[in-house]
N, C-alpha and C positions, 0 to 999 in steps of 0.2 A: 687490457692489462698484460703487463708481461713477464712470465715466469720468468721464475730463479734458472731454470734449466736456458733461459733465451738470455735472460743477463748475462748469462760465462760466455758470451759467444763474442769473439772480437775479429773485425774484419781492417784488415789493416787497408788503407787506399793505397793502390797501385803506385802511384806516384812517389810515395815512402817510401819504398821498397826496394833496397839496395840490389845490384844486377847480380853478386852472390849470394843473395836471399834467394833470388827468384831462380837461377841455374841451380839451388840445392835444392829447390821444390819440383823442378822439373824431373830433375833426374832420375829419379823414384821410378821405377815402371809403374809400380802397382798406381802410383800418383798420377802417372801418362795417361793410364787406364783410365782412369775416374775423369779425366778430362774429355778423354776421346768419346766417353760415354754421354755426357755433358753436352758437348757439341753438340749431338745427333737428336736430339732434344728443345723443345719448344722450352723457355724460361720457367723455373719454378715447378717442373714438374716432375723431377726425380726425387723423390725418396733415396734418401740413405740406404737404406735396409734393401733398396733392389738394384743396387749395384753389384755384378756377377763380379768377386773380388776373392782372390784365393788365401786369407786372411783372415783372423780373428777379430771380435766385435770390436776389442779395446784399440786393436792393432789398425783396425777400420777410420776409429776415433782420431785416431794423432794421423793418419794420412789426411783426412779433411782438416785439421787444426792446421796442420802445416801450409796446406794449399787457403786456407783462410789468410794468416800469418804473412803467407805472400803475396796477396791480392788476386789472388787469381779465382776464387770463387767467393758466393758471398750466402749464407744459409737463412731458412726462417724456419720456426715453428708452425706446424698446420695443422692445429690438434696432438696428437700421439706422433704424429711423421714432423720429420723433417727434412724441406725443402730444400735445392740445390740449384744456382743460377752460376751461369762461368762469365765471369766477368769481361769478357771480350773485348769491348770497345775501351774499356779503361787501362788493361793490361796492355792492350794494343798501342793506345799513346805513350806508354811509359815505355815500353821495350815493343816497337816495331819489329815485327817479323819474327821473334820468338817464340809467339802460342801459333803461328801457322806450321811452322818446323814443327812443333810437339803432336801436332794434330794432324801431320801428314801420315798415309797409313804405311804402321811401323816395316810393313813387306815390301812397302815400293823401293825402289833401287833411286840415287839421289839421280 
């Protein structure tokens, strides 16, 4: 059955996603952040709530909507938590080489 809190969730497909949609979702650090953290991560196993993020709950919310919006992540409900998967190989075919840039680490020299 699926809640009313899993109904408001919309994940837009990569594909959709105009290439200034997805450069204003990048751009974000706090949003870089949540990727990078993503990455480093086995599928579905990050919880919202344990992303080290220097931000408020609400403020927390619209940076995952955004990166939803953009195709770049894609969430579920797992009880009280909610799930986080980085959409990689899809984002990957729509914009080549863009979530590699985002996910290179932000101190390396190019």
């Amino acid at each position: 059955m699926t809640t009313a809190r899993a109904r408001g969730l919309t994940h837009a497909p990569p594909a959709e996603v105009s290439l200034q949609e997805a450069l204003a979702a990048v751009a974000d650090p706090v949003r870089r952040s949540i990727l990078r953290e993503l990455a480093a991560v086995p599928e579905w196993t990050k919880a919202c709530g344990t992303f080290d993020l220097p931000v408020a709950k609400a403020t927390r919310s619209h940076h995952f909507a955004v990166l939803r919006a953009a195709g770049l992540i894609e969430q579920r409900d797992d009880g009280p938590r909610r799930l986080n998967r980085l959409r990689r190989p899809e984002f990957d075919a729509a914009f080549p080489g863009l979530l590699a840039l985002v996910l290179r680490d932000p101190a390396a020299k190019p």
